[in-house]
GUMIBA-472271 format. One record per residue (C-alpha): residue number from 1; residue in three letters; x, z, y. Coordinates in steps of 0.2 Angstrom, whole numbers, plus 5000, padded with zeros to 4 digits. Layout:
BEGIN
num = NUM residu = ALA X = X Z = Z Y = Y
...
// end
This chain:
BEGIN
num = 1 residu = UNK X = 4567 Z = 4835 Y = 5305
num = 2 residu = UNK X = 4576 Z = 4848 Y = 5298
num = 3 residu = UNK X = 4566 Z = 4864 Y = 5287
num = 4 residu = UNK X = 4570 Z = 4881 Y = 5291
num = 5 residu = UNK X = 4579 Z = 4889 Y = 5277
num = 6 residu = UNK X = 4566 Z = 4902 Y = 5266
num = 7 residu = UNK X = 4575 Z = 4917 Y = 5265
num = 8 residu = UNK X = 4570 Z = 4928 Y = 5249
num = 9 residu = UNK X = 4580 Z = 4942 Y = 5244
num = 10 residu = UNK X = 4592 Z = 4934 Y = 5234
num = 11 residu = UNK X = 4598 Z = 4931 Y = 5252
num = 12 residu = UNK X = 4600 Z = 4951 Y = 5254
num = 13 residu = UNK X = 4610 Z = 4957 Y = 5241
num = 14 residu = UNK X = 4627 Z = 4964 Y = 5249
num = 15 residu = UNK X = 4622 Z = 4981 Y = 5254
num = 16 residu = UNK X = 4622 Z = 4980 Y = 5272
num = 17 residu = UNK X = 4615 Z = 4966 Y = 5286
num = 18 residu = UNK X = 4630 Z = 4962 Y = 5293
num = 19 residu = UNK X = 4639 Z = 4957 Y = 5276
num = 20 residu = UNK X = 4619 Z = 4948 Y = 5273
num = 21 residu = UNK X = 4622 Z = 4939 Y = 5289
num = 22 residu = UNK X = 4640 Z = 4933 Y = 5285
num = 23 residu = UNK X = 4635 Z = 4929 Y = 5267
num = 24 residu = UNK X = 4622 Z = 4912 Y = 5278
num = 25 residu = UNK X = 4632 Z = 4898 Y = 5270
num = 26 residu = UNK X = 4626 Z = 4893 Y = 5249
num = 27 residu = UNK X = 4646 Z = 4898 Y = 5244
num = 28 residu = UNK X = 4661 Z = 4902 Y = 5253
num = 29 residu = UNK X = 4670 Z = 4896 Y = 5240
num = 30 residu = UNK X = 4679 Z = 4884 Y = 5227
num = 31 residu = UNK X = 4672 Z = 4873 Y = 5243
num = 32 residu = UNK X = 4662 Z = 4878 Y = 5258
num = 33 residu = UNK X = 4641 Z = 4876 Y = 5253
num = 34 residu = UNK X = 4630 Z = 4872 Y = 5265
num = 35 residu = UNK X = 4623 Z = 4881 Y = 5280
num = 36 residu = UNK X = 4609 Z = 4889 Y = 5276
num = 37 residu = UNK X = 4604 Z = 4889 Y = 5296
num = 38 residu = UNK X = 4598 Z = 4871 Y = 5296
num = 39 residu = UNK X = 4592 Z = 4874 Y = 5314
num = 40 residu = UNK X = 4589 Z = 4889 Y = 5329
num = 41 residu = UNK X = 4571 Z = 4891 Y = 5318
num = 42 residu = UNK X = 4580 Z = 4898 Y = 5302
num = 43 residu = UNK X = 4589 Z = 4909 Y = 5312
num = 44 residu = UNK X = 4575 Z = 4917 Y = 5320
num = 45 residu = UNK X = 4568 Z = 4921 Y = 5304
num = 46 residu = UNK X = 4583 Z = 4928 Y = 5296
num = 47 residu = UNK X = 4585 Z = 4941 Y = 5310
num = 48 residu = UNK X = 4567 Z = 4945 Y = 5309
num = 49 residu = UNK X = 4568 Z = 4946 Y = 5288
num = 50 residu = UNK X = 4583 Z = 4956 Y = 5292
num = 51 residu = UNK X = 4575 Z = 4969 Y = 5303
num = 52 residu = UNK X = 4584 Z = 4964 Y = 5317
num = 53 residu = UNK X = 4569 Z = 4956 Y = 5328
num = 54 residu = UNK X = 4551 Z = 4965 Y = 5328
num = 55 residu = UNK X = 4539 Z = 4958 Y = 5315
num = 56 residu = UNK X = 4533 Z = 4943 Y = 5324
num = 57 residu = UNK X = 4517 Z = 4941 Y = 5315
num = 58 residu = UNK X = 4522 Z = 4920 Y = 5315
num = 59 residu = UNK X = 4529 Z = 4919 Y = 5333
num = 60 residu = UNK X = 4545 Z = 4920 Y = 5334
num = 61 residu = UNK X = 4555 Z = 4923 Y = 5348
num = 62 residu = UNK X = 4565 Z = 4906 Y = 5348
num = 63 residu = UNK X = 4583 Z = 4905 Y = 5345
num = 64 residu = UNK X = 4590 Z = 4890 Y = 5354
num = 65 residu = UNK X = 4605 Z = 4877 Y = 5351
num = 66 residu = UNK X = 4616 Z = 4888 Y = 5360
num = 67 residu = UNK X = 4611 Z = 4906 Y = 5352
num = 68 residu = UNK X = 4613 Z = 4897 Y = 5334
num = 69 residu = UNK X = 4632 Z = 4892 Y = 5337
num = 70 residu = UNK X = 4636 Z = 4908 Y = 5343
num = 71 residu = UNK X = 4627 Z = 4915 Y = 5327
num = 72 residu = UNK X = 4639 Z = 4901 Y = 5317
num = 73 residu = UNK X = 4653 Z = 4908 Y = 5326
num = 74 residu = UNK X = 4651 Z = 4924 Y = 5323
num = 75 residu = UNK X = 4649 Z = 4922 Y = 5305
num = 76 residu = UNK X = 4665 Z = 4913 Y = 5305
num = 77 residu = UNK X = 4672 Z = 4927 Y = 5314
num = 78 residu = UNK X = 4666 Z = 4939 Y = 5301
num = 79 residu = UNK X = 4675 Z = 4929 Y = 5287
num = 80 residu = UNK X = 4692 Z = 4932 Y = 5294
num = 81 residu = UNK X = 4687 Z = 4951 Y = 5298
num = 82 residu = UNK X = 4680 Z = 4954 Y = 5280
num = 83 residu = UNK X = 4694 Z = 4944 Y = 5273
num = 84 residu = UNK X = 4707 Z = 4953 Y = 5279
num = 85 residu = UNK X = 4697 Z = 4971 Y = 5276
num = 86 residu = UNK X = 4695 Z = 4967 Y = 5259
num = 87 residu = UNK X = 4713 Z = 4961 Y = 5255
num = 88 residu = UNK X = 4719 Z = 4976 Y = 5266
num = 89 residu = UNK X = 4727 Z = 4965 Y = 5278
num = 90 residu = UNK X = 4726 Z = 4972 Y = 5297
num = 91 residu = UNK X = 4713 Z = 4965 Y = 5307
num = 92 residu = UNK X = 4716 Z = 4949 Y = 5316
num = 93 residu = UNK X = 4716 Z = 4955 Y = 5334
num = 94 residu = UNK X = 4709 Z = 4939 Y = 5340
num = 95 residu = UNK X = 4694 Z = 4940 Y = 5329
num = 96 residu = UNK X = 4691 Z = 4961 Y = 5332
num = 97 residu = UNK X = 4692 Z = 4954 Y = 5353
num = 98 residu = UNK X = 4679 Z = 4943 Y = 5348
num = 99 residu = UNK X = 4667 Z = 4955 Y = 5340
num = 100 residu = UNK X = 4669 Z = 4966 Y = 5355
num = 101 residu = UNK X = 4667 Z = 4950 Y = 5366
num = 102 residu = UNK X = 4649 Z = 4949 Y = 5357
num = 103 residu = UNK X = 4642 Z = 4965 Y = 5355
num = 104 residu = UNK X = 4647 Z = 4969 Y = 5375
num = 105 residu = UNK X = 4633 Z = 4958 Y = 5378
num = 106 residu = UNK X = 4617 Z = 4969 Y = 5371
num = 107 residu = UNK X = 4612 Z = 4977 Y = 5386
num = 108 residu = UNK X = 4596 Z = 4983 Y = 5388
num = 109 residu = UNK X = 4587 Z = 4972 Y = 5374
num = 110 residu = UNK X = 4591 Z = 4983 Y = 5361
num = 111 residu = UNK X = 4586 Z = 4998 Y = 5353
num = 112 residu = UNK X = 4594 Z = 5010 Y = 5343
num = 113 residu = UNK X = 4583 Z = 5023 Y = 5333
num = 114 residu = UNK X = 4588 Z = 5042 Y = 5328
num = 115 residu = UNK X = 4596 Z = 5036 Y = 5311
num = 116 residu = UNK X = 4608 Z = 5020 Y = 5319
num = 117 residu = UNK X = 4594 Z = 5007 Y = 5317
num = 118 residu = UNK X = 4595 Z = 4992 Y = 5331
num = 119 residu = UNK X = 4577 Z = 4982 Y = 5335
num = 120 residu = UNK X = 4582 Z = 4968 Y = 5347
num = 121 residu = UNK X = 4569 Z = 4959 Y = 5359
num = 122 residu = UNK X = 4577 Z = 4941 Y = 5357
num = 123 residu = UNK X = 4589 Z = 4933 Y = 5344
num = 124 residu = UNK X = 4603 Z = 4933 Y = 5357
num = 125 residu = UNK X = 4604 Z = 4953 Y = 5356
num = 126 residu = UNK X = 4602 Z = 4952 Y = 5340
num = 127 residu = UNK X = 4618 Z = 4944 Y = 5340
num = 128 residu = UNK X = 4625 Z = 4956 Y = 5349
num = 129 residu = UNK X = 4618 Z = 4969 Y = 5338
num = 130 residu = UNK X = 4627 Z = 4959 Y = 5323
num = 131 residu = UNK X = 4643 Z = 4961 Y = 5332
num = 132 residu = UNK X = 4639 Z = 4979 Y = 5333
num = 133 residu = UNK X = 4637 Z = 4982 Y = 5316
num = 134 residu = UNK X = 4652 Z = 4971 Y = 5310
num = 135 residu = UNK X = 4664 Z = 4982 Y = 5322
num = 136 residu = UNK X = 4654 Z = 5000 Y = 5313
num = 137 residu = UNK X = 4661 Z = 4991 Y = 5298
num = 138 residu = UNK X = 4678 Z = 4990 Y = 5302
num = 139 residu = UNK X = 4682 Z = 5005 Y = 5310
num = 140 residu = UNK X = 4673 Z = 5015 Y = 5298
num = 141 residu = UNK X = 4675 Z = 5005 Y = 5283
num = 142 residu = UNK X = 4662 Z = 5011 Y = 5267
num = 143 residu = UNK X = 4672 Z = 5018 Y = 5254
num = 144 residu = UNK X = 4666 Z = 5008 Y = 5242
num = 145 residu = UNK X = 4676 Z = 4993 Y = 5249
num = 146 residu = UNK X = 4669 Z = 4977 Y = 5254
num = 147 residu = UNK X = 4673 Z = 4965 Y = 5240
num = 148 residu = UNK X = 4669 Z = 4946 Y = 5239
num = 149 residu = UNK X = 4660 Z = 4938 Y = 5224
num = 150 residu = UNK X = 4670 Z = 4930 Y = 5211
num = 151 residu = UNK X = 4659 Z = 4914 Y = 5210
num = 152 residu = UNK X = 4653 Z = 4913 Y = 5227
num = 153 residu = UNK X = 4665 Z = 4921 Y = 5238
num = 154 residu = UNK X = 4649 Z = 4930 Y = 5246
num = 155 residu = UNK X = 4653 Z = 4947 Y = 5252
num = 156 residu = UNK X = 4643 Z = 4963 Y = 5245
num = 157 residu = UNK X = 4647 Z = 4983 Y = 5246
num = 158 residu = UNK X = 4654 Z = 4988 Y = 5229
num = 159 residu = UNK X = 4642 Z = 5001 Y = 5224
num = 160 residu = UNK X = 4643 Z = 5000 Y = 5205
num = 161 residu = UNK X = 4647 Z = 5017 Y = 5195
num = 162 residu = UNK X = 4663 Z = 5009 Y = 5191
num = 163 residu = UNK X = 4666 Z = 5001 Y = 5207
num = 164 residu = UNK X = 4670 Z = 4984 Y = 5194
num = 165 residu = UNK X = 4657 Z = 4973 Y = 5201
num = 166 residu = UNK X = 4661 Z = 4955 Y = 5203
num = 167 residu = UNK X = 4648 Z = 4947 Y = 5207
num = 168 residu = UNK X = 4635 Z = 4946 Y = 5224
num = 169 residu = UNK X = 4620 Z = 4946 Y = 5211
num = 170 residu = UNK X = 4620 Z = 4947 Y = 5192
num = 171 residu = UNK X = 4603 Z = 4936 Y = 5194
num = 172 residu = UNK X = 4612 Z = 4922 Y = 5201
num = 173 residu = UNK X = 4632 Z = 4921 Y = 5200
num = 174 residu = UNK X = 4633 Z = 4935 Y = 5188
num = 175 residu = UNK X = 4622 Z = 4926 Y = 5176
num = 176 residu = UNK X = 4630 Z = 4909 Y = 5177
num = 177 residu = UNK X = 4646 Z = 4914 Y = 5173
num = 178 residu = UNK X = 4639 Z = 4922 Y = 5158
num = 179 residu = UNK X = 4631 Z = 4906 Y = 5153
num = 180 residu = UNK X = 4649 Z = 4896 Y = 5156
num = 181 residu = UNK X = 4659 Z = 4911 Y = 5146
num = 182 residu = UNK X = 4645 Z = 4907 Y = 5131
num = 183 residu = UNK X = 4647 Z = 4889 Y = 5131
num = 184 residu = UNK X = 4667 Z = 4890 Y = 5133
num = 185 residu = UNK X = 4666 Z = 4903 Y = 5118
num = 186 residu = UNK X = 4656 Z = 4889 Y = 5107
num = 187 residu = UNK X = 4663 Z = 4872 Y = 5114
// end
């Protein structure tokens, strides 16, 4: 039996949901970490941790096999869309088709509140919802950027006063690669 992934907020730190959601893997890179859905449980939680689901109360509206891997694909999707955003490459039409493949299917399980906020009913809309968000991002892009951590390859919303920031959390990569420039300086 696989255990649902805990999700703190050390799993929240790129500045918006959908970058969040797209950051689900333990690192992008030197090589891919693992998947931090272990199973249509974790999932659930994340979008309710996320605000996308209703607060449950412990009863989760249940993911299913199929909802995950269209959750891993979207997430795969987003890589090649934030990629390419934040190298300033053009879009790859194939995966922009895709997002708008996903989000077409919200219907009426969603709901939208005065200031852009989406509630969905089941984690399939939420989904949707994801998709949503992701296509907000690239046609109206933050002005900050969307930058990828140096460690990690986690993406995050540069909102530093110098817009300098390297890393997806000083607490964890930031902090590491101070401790490796320390030992490097006194090896």
């Amino acid at each position: 039996m696989t255990v649902a992934t805990e999700w703190v907020e050390d799993h929240f730190v790129a500045g918006d949901v959908v970058l969040d959601f797209a950051n689900t893997v333990y690192r992008r890179w030197p090589r891919m970490g693992s998947d931090l859905f272990t199973n249509a449980e974790s999932l659930s939680s994340w979008l309710e941790r996320a605000g996308l689901l209703p607060h449950s109360n412990g009863v989760l509206p249940p993911a299913g096999e199929e909802t995950l891997e269209e959750a891993r694909a979207l997430r795969a999707t987003l890589w090649l869309v934030f990629d390419a955003q934040r190298e300033r490459r053009s879009i790859p039409p194939d995966a922009f088709s895709a997002l708008l493949d996903v989000a077409r299917r919200l219907g009426e399980h969603v709901t939208v509140d005065a200031d852009g906020d989406m509630t969905a009913r089941d984690p399939q809309s939420a989904i949707g919802a994801l998709a949503l968000g992701a296509i907000s991002l690239v046609l109206d892009p933050p002005q900050q950027g969307v930058r990828a951590c140096d460690a990690c390859g986690w993406f995050f919303v540069d909102s530093s006063r110098g817009r300098r920031r390297r890393w997806c959390s000083m607490k964890t990569c930031g902090n590491q690669a101070k401790v490796d420039r320390y030992r490097a300086a006194r090896a």
